[in-house]
C-alpha positions as CSV (number, residue, x, y, z in Angstrom):
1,X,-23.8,2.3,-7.5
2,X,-22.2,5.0,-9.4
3,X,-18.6,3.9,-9.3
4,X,-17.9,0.3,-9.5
5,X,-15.3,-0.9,-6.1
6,X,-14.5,-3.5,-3.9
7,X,-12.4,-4.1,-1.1
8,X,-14.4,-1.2,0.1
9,X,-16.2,-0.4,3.3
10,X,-20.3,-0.2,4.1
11,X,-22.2,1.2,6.9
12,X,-25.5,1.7,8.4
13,X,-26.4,5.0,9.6
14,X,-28.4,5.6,12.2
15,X,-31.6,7.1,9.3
16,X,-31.2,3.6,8.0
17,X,-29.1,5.0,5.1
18,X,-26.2,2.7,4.3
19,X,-22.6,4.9,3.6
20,X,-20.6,2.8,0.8
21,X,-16.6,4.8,0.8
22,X,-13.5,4.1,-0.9
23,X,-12.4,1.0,-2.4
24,X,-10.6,0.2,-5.7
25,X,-11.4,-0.1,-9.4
26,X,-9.6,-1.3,-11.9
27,X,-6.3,-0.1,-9.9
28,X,-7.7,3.5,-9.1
29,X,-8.2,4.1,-5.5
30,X,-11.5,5.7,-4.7
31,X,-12.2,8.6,-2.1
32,X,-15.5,9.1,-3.6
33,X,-18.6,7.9,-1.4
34,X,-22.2,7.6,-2.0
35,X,-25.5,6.7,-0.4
36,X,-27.9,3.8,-0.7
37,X,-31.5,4.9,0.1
38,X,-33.6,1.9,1.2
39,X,-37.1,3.3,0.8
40,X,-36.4,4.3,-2.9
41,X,-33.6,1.6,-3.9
42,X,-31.1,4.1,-5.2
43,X,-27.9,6.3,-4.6
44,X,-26.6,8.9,-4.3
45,X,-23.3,10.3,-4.3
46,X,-22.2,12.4,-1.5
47,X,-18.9,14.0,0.2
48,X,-15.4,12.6,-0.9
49,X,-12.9,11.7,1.7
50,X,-10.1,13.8,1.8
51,X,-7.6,10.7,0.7
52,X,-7.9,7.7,-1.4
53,X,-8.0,4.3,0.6
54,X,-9.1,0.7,0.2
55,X,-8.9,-2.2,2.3
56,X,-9.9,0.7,5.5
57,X,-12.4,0.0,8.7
58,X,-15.6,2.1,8.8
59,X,-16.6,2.3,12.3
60,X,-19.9,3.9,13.7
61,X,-19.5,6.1,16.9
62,X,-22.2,6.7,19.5
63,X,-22.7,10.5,17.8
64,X,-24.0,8.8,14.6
65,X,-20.3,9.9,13.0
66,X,-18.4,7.4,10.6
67,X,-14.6,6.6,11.8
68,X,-13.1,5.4,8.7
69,X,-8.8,4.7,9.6
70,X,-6.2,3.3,7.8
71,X,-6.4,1.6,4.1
72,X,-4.2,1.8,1.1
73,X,-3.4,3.9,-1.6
74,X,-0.6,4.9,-4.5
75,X,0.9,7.0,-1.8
76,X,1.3,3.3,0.5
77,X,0.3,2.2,3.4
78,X,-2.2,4.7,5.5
79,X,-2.3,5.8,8.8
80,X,-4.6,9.0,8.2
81,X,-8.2,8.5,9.8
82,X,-11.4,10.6,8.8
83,X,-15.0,11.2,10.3
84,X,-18.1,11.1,7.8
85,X,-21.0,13.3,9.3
86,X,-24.2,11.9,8.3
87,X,-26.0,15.5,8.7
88,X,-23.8,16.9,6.5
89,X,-22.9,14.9,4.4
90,X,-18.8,15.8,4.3
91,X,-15.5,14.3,5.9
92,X,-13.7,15.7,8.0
93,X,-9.6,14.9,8.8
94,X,-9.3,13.5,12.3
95,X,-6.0,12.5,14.6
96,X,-3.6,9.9,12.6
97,X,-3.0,6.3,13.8
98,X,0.4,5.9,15.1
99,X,1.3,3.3,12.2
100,X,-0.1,2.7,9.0
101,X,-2.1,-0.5,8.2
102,X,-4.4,-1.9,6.0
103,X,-6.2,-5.6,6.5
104,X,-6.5,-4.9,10.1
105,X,-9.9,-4.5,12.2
106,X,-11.8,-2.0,14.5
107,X,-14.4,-2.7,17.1
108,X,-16.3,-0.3,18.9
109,X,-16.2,-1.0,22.9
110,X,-18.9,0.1,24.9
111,X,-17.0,3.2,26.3
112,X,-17.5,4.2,22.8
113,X,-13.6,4.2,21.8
114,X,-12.6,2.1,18.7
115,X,-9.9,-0.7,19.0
116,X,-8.2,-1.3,15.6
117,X,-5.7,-4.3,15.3
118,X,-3.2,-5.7,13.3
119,X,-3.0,-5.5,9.9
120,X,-0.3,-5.5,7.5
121,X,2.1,-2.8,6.2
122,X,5.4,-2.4,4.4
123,X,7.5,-3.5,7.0
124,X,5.4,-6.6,8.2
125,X,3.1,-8.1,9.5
126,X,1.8,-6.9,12.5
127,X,0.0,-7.1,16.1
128,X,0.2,-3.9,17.3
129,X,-3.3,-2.1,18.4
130,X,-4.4,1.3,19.3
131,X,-7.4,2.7,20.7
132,X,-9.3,5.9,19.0
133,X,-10.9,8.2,21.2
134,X,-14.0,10.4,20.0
135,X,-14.0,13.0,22.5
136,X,-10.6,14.2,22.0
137,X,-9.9,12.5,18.3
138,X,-6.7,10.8,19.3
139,X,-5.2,7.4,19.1
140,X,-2.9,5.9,21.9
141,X,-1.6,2.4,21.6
142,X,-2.4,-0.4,23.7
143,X,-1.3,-3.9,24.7
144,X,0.1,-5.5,21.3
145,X,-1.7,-8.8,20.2
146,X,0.1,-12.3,21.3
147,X,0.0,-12.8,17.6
148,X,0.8,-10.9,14.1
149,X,-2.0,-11.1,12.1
150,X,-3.8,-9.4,8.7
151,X,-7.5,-10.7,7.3
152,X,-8.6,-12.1,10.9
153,X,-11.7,-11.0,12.2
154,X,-12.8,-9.2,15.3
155,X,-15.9,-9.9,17.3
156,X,-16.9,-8.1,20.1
157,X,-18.7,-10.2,22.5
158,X,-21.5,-9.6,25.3
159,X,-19.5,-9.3,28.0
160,X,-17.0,-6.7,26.5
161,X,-14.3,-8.4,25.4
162,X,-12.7,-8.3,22.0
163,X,-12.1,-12.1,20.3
164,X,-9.6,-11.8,17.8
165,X,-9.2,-15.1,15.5
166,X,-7.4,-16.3,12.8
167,X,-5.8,-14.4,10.0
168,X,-2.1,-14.2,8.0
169,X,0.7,-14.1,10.2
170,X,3.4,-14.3,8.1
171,X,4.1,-15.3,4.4
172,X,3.1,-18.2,3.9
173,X,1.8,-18.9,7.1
174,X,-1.9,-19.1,8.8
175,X,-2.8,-19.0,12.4
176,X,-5.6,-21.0,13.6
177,X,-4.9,-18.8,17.5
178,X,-7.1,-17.0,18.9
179,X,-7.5,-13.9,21.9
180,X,-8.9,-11.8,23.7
181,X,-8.9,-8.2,24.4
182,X,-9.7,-6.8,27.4
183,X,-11.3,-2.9,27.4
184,X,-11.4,-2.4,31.2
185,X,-7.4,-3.5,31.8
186,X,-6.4,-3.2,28.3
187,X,-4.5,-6.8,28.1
188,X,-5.0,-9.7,25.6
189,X,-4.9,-13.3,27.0
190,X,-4.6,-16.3,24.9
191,X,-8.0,-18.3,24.2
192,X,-8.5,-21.8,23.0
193,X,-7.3,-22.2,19.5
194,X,-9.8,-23.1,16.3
195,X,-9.1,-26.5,14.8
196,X,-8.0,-24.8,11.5
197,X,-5.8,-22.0,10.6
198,X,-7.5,-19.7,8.3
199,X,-7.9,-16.4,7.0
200,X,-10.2,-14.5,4.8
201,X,-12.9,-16.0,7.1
202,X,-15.9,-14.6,8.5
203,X,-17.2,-14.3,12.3
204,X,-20.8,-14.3,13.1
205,X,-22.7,-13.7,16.8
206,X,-24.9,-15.7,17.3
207,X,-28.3,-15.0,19.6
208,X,-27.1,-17.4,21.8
209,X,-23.5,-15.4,22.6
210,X,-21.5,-17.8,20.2
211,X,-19.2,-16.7,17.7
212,X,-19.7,-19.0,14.4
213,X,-16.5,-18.9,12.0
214,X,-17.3,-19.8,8.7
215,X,-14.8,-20.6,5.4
216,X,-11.9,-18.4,4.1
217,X,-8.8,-20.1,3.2
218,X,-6.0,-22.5,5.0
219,X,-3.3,-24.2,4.6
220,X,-4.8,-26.7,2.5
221,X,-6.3,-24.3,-0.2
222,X,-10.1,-23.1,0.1
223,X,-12.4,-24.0,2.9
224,X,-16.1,-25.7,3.6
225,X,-15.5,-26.1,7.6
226,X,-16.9,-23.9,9.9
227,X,-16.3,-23.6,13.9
228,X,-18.0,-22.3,17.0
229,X,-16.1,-20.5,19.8
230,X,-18.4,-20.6,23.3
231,X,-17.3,-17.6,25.5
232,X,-18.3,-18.9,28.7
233,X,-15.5,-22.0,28.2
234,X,-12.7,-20.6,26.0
235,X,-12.9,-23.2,23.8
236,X,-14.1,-23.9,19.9
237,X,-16.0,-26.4,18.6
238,X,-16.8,-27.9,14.8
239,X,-20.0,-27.6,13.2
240,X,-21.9,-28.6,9.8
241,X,-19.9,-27.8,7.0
242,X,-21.2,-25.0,4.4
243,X,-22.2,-26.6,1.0
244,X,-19.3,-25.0,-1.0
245,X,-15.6,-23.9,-0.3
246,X,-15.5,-20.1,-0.1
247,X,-12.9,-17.2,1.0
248,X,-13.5,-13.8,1.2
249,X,-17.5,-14.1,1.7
250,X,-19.7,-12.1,3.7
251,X,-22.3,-13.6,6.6
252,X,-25.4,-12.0,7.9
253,X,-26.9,-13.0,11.1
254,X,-30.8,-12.2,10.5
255,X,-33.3,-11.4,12.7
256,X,-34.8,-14.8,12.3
257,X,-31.2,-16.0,13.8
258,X,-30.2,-18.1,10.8
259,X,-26.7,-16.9,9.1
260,X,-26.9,-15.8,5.5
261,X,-23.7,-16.4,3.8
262,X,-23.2,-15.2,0.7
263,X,-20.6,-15.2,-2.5
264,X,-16.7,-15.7,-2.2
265,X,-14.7,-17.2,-4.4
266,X,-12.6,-20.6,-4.6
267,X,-10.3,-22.4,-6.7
268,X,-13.6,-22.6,-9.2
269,X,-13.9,-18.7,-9.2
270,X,-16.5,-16.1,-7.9
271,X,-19.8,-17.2,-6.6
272,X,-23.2,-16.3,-6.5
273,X,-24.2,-19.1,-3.8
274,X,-25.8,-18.5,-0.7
275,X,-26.8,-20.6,2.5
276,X,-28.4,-20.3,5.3
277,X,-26.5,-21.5,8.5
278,X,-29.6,-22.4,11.5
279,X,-27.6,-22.4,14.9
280,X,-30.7,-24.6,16.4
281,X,-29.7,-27.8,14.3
282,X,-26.3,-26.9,13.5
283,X,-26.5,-27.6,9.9
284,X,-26.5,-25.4,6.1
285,X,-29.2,-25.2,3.8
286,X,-28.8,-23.5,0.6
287,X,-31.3,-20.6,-0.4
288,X,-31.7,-18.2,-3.3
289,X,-28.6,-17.6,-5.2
290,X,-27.4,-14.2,-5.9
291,X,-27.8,-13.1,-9.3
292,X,-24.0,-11.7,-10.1
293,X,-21.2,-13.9,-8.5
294,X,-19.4,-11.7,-6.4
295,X,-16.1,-11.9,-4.0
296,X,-14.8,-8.8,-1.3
297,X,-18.0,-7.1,-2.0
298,X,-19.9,-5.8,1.1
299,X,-23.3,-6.8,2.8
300,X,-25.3,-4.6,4.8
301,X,-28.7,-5.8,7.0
302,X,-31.3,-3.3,6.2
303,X,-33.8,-2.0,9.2
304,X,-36.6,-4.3,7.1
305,X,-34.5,-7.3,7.7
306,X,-33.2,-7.4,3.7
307,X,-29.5,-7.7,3.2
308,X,-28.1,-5.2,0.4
309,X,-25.0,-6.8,-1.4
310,X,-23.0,-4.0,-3.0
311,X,-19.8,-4.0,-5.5
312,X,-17.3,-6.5,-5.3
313,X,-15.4,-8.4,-7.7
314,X,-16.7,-10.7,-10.6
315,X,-16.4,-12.8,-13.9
316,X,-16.7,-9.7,-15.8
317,X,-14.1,-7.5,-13.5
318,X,-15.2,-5.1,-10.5
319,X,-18.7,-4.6,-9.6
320,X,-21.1,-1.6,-9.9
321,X,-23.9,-4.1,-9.0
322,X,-26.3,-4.2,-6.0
323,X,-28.9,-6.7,-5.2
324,X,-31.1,-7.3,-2.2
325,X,-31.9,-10.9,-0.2
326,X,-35.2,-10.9,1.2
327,X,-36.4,-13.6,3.6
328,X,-39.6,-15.5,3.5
């Protein structure tokens, strides 16, 4: 990449492009964003957003726009929201969030509105959510979350529904709750709990409709368990352990329906591991490592089935770096 970042966001366009924006390095925020062309392996710079953010949701809307909301910057805690248009390659300033957050999450539903929740700002954590719609480029807020929580994850499942799992809900403290959002009467209802707390975790769905949790950290320091929530019973279940601790990791679910998980760090510092998670058998293999170890860096599934890792944090300070898994 051009700049090096992390804690920054990555998404595929609908040309198979993938849009890299914001992020931090070395204590600068970034509004600069740039382009990763898979037919030629290179970037290119393109539009700035109009404000510095890291630690933002990049959302893709049924036009083909970018939604990016939220983040932070010098300025604090943001509640400003943009749109990336991929024709022309600029920003352009769309309606503010009613409260500014960063280390929250946004889903797209399948009425095409974005649900963002949680998060954390100045004055706490929270469990407040609101609901962006594209036609008018407004927010309204919805039914708050059972539960305050920052660094959970967000899965939106086959029948429409939002689970919500995990995350920070207060200093100190980790929740191992979980919920469920509802798009058509805008509710949350309480869903079985997973048998750890954790945050910094990753959610995966899986071609069979479960949602695999994998790592991040809990109350007992940096973890190797990973769960499975089945939608159809409410209720979670333990599977293999990965091969190494790791928190803030990515996971990939390939076409082949295996789970790539890649880099994170522990109590060891950054890695370059990677494994393969197969939901037939339950169980971890290890596979190629990456060749920089890398933490909060970004991974993006190509339309060719390769997964481009990009920035990040390592042993020699925040990442420029990009490399690409290929399967066999």
């Amino acid at each position: 990449m051009s700049v090096a970042r992390r804690f920054h966001t990555a998404t595929i366009l609908t040309n198979g492009s993938v849009l890299v924006a914001g992020g931090d390095n070395n204590g600068s925020y970034l509004n600069s964003a740039e382009l990763y062309n898979p037919s030629t392996g290179t970037w290119t710079v393109t539009g700035n957003m109009s404000v510095a953010r890291y630690q933002h949701t990049a959302s893709t809307l049924a036009n083909g726009s970018v939604l990016v909301a939220g983040g932070y910057n010098s300025g604090g805690y943001l509640y400003s929201a943009e749109l990336y248009n991929p024709s022309t390659g600029t920003w352009t300033v769309t309606g503010n969030m009613s409260i500014g957050r960063y280390y929250h999450t946004a889903s797209t539903l399948a009425n095409g509105s974005v649900l963002v929740t949680g998060g954390y700002n100045s004055v706490s954590f929270l469990h407040s959510a609101e609901l962006y719609n594209p036609p008018t480029g407004t927010w309204t807020t919805t039914v708050s979350m059972n539960t305050t929580r920052c660094l959970h994850t967000a899965s939106t499942l086959a029948n429409g529904s939002v689970l919500v799992a995990g995350g920070s809900s207060s200093s100190g403290v980790n929740a191992n709750s979980a919920e469920l959002y509802n798009p058509l009467t805008g509710t949350w209802t309480t869903t079985g709990n997973m048998s750890i707390a954790r945050y910094g975790h990753t959610a995966s769905i899986l071609a069979n409709g479960l949602v695999l949790v994998v790592g991040g950290y809990g109350n007992s320091g940096d973890l190797d368990s990973a769960e499975l929530y089945n939608p159809s019973t409410g209720t979670w279940t333990t599977t293999g352990n990965t091969s190494v601790a790791r928190c803030y990791h990515t996971a990939s679910t390939l076409a082949n329906v295996f789970v790539l998980v890649i880099g994170g760090v522990n109590s060891g510092g950054q890695l370059n591991s990677a494994e393969l998670y197969n939901p037939s058998s339950g169980t971890w293999t290890t596979t190629r490592s990456m060749n920089i170890a890398r933490d909060v860096h970004t991974a993006s599934i190509l339309a060719n089935g390769a997964v481009l890792a990009a920035g990040g944090y390592g042993s020699s300070g925040i990442l420029n770096s990009a490399e690409l898994y290929e399967s066999i």
